[in-house]
C-alpha positions as CSV (number, residue, x, y, z in Angstrom):
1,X,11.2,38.4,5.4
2,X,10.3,37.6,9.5
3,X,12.3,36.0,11.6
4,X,10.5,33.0,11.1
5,X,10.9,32.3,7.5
6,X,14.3,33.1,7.9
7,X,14.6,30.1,10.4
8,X,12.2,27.8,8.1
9,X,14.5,28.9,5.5
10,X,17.7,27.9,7.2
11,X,15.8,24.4,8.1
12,X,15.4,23.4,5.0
13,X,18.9,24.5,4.0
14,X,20.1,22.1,6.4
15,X,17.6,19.1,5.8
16,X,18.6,19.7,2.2
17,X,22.3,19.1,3.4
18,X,21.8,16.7,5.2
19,X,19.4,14.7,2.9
20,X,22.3,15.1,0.2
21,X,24.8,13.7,2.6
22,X,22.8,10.6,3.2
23,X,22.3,10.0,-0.3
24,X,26.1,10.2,-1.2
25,X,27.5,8.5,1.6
26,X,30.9,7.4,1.1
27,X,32.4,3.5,1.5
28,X,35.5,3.5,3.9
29,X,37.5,1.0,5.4
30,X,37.0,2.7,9.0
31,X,33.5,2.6,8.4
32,X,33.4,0.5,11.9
33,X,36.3,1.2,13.6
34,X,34.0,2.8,16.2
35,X,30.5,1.0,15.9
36,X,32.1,-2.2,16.0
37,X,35.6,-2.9,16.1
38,X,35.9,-6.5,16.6
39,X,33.6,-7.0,13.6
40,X,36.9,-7.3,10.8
41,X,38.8,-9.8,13.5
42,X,35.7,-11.5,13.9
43,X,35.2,-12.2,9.9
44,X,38.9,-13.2,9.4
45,X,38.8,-15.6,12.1
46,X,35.9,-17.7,10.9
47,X,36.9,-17.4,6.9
48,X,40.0,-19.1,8.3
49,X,38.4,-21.8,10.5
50,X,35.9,-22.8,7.3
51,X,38.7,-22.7,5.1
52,X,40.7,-24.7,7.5
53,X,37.9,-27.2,7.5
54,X,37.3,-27.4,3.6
55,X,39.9,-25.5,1.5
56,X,37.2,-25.0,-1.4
57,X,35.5,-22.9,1.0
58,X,38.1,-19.9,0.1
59,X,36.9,-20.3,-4.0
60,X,33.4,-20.9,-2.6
61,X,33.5,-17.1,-0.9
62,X,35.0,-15.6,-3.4
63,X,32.9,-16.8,-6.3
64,X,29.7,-15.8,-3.8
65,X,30.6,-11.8,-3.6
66,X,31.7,-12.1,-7.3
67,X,27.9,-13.6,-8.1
68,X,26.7,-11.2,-5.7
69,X,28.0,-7.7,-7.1
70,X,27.3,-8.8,-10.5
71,X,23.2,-8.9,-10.0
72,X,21.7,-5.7,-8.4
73,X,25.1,-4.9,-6.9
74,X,26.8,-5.2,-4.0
75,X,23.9,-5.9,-1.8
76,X,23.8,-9.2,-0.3
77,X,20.4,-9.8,-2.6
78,X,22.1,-13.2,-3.3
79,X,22.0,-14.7,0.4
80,X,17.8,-14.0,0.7
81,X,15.6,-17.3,0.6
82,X,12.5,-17.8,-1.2
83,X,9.4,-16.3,0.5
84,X,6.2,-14.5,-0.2
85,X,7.8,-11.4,-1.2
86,X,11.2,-13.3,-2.6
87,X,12.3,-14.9,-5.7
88,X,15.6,-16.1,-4.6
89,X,18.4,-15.6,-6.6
90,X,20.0,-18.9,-5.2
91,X,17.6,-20.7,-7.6
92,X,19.3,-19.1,-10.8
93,X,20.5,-21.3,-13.4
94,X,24.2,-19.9,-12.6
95,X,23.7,-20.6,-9.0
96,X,21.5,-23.5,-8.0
97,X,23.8,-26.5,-6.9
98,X,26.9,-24.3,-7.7
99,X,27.3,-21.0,-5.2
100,X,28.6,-22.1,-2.0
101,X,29.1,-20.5,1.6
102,X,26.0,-19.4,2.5
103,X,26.3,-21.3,5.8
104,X,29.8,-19.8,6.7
105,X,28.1,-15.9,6.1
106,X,25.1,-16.9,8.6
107,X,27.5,-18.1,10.7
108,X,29.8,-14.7,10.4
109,X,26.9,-12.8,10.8
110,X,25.3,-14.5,14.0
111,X,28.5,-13.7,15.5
112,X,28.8,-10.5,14.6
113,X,25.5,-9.8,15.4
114,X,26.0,-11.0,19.0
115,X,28.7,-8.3,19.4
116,X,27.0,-5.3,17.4
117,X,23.1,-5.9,16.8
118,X,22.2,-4.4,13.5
119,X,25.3,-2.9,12.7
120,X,27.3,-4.8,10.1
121,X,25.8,-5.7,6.9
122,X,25.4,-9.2,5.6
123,X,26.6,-7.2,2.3
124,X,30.1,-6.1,3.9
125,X,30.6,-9.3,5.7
126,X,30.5,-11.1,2.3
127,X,33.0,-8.3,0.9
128,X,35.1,-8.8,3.8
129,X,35.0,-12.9,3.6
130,X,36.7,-12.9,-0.1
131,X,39.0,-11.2,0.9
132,X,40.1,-12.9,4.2
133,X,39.5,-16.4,1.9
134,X,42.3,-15.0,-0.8
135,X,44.3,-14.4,1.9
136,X,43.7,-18.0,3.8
137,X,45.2,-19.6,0.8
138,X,48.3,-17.7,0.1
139,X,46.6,-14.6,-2.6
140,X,46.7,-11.7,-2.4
141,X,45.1,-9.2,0.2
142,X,43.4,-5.8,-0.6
143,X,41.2,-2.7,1.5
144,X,37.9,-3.2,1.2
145,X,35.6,-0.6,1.8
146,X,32.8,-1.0,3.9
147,X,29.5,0.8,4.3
148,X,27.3,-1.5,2.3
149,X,23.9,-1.8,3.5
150,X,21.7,-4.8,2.5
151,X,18.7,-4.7,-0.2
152,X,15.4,-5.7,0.5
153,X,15.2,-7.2,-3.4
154,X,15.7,-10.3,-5.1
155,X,16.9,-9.7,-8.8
156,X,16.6,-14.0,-9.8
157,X,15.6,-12.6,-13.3
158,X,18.7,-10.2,-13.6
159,X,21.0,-13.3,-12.4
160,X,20.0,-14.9,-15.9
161,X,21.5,-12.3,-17.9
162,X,24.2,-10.7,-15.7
163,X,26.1,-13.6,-14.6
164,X,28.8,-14.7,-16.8
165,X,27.9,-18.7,-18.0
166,X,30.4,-21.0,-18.6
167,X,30.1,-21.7,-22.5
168,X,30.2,-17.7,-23.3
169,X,32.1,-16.0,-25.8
170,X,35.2,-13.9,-25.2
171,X,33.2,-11.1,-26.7
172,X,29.9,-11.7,-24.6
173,X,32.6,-11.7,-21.8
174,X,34.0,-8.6,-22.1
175,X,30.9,-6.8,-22.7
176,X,29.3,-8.0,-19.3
177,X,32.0,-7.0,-17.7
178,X,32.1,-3.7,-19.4
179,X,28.6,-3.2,-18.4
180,X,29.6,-3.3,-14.7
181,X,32.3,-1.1,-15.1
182,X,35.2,-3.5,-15.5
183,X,37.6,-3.3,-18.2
184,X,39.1,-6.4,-20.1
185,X,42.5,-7.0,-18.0
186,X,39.8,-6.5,-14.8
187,X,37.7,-9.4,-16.3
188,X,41.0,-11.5,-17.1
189,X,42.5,-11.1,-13.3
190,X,39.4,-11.3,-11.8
191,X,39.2,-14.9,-14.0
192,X,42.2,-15.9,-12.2
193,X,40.4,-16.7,-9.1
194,X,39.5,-20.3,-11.1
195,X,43.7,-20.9,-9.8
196,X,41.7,-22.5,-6.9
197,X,37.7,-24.1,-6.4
198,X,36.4,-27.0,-8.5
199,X,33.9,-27.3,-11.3
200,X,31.3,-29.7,-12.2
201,X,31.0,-31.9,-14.7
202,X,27.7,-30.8,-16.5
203,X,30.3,-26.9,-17.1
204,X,33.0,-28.8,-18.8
205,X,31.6,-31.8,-20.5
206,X,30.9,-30.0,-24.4
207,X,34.2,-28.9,-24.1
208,X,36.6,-32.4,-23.2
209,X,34.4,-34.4,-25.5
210,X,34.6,-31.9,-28.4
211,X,37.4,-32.7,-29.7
212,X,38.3,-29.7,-30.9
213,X,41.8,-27.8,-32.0
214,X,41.6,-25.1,-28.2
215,X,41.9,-28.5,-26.3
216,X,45.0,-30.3,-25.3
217,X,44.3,-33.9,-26.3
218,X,45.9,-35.1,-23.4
219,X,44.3,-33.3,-20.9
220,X,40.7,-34.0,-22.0
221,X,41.3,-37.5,-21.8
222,X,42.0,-36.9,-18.1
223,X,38.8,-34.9,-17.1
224,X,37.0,-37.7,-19.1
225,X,37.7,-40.1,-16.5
226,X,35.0,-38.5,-14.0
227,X,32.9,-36.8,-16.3
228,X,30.9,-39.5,-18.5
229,X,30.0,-38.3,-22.0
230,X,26.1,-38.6,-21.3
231,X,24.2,-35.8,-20.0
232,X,22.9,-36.7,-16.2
233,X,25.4,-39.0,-15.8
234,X,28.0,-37.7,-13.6
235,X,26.8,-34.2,-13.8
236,X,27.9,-33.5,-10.4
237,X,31.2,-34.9,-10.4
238,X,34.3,-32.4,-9.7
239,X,37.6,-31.6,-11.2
240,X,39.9,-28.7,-10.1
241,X,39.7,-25.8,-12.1
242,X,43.6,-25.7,-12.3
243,X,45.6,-29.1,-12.8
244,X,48.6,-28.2,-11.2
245,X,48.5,-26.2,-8.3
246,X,44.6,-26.4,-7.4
247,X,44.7,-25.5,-4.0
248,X,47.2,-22.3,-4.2
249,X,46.5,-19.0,-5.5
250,X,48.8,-18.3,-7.8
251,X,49.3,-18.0,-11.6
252,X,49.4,-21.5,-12.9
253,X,45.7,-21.0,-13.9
254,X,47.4,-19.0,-17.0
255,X,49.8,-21.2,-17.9
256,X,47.4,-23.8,-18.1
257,X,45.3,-21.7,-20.6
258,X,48.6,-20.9,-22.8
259,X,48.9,-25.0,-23.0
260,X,45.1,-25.4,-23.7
261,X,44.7,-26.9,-20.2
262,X,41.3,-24.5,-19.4
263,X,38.6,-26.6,-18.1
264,X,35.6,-24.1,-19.0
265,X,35.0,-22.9,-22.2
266,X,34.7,-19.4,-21.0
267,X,38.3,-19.4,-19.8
268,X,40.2,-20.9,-22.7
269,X,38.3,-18.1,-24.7
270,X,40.6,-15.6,-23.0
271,X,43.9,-16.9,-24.7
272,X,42.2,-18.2,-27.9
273,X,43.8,-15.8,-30.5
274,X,41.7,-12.9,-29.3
275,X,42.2,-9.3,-27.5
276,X,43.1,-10.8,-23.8
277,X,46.2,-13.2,-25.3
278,X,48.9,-10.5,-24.3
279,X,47.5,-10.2,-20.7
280,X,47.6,-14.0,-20.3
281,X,50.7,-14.1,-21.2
282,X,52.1,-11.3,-19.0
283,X,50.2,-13.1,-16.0
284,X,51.1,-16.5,-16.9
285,X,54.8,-14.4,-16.2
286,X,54.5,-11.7,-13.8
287,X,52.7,-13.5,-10.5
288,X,53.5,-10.1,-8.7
289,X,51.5,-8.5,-11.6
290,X,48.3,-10.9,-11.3
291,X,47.9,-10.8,-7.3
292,X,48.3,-6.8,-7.9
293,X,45.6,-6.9,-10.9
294,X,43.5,-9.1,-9.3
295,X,43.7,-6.9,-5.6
296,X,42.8,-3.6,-7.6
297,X,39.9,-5.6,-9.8
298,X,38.3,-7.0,-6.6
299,X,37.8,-3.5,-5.3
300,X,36.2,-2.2,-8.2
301,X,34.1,-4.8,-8.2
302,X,33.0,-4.4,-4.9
303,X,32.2,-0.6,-5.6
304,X,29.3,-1.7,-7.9
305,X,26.0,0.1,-7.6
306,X,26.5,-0.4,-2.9
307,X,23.6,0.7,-1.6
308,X,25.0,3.5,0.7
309,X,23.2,5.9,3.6
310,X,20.0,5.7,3.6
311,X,19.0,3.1,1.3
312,X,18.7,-0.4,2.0
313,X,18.8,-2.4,5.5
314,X,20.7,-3.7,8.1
315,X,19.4,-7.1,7.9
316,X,19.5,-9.4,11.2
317,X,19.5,-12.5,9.7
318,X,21.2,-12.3,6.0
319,X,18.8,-15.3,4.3
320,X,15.7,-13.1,5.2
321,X,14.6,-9.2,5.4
322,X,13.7,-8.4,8.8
């Protein structure tokens, strides 16, 4: 063999490498500690000033990277508008008039973009913002990982079938969450994020005007005073998600669903006689143990299906592809 294939040879074997290394790039918490290292400060400082402004703004962003991870993955696919090419996944029946924060992430990300032009993700800043919101209330804090890039996609049809609804079954539950590689006590911590934010009235009327034997009588009666029994009356009206302590993170959210206090469906189903009963009950009394749960299922759930090296974009503007 010439000298020459032995140099086309060794080209490949390099491109091959390097191809490879692209592919299976790695999330890290570092990721821009050199390309922009202002960008984390930058985040954590406006989470706190939204929060600051409107407390349900730290649910809000929490709930948006959990809606976000759970269609296509991690990939800021949730924050793209409608357009020619776009079927916005804000219009799915699980988001429309109920995901919140997109204003606070364009906000993040025009300022972050002023420092560092197409460096940061929209994906990672949305990562980044739950967890600087947990913290902003008194929860818990975590590493993320960062290295997302942003998809070019829309997955509206996917966010029919892969977001959890509020009227589903523990077993529909736990297989979703199975599906995205999250086990049952994941699904049950990760639930505990509903110790803070607010629901509407059209997710919890079936349920206070059922009448039925998973309902503290008492407390329905309550949440019937803002939520009229007729559909389209009142559909919008709020009530906390957890009566007692609604604006801290904590673990009264359990002990509300051990007293039949839930206010959706889908989260008295996790202590309604069924598999997850023993892990509400060791949150409702190990608080260390939930914020630890709940820290370690946050960052598994932010490690679903990233797009990573190559793949994907750096978008400019996160509510459209460049």
């Amino acid at each position: 063999m010439g000298f020459r294939s032995w140099r086309s040879c060794i080209f490949i074997a390099v491109f091959l490498i390097l191809s490879s290394t692209l592919c299976e790039a790695k999330l890290s918490p570092k990721f821009y500690d050199q390309t922009c290292p202002r960008a984390l400060s930058t985040i954590r400082k406006a989470v706190r000033r939204a929060v600051s402004h409107e407390h349900r703004m730290a649910a809000s962003l929490i709930r948006l990277h959990f809606h976000d991870c759970f269609v296509q993955g991690c990939d800021a696919s949730i924050l793209l508008d409608n357009s020619s090419t776009i079927q916005s996944e804000k219009n799915a029946p699980n988001n429309l008039n109920s995901v919140r924060g997109y204003e606070v992430i364009d906000n993040i990300k025009s300022k972050v973009e002023s420092m560092c032009p197409g460096v940061v993700s929209c994906a990672d800043i949305v990562a980044v913002a739950a967890r600087d919101s947990s913290v902003a209330v008194s929860g818990p804090t975590w590493t993320v990982k960062l290295g997302r890039r942003d998809s070019t996609t829309s997955g509206l049809s996917q966010a029919a079938t892969n977001l959890p609804g509020f009227r589903d079954s523990l077993n529909k539950l736990i297989t979703l969450f199975r599906s995205k590689g999250l086990n049952a006590r994941d699904m049950v911590a990760l639930s505990g994020s509903h110790t803070i934010g607010q629901a509407r009235c059209l997710t919890f009327r079936d349920r206070i005007y059922s009448n039925g034997t998973d309902i503290d009588a008492g407390f329905a009666t309550t949440r019937r005073r803002r939520c009229p029994a007729q559909n389209g009356n009142g559909d919008a009206n709020l009530a906390p998600l957890e009566l007692v302590t609604p604006n801290s993170f904590d673990n009264n959210y359990f002990r509300n669903l051990i007293q039949k206090k839930g206010l959706l469906q889908s989260a008295q189903v996790l202590f309604s006689g069924g598999s997850t009963d023993t892990i509400v009950k060791e949150y409702s009394k190990s608080p260390k143990t939930f914020r630890s749960d709940f820290a370690s299922a946050m960052v598994k759930m932010g490690d679903i299906e990233p797009l990573t090296g190559s793949a994907g974009v750096i978008r400019k503007f996160c509510n459209f592809i460049n």
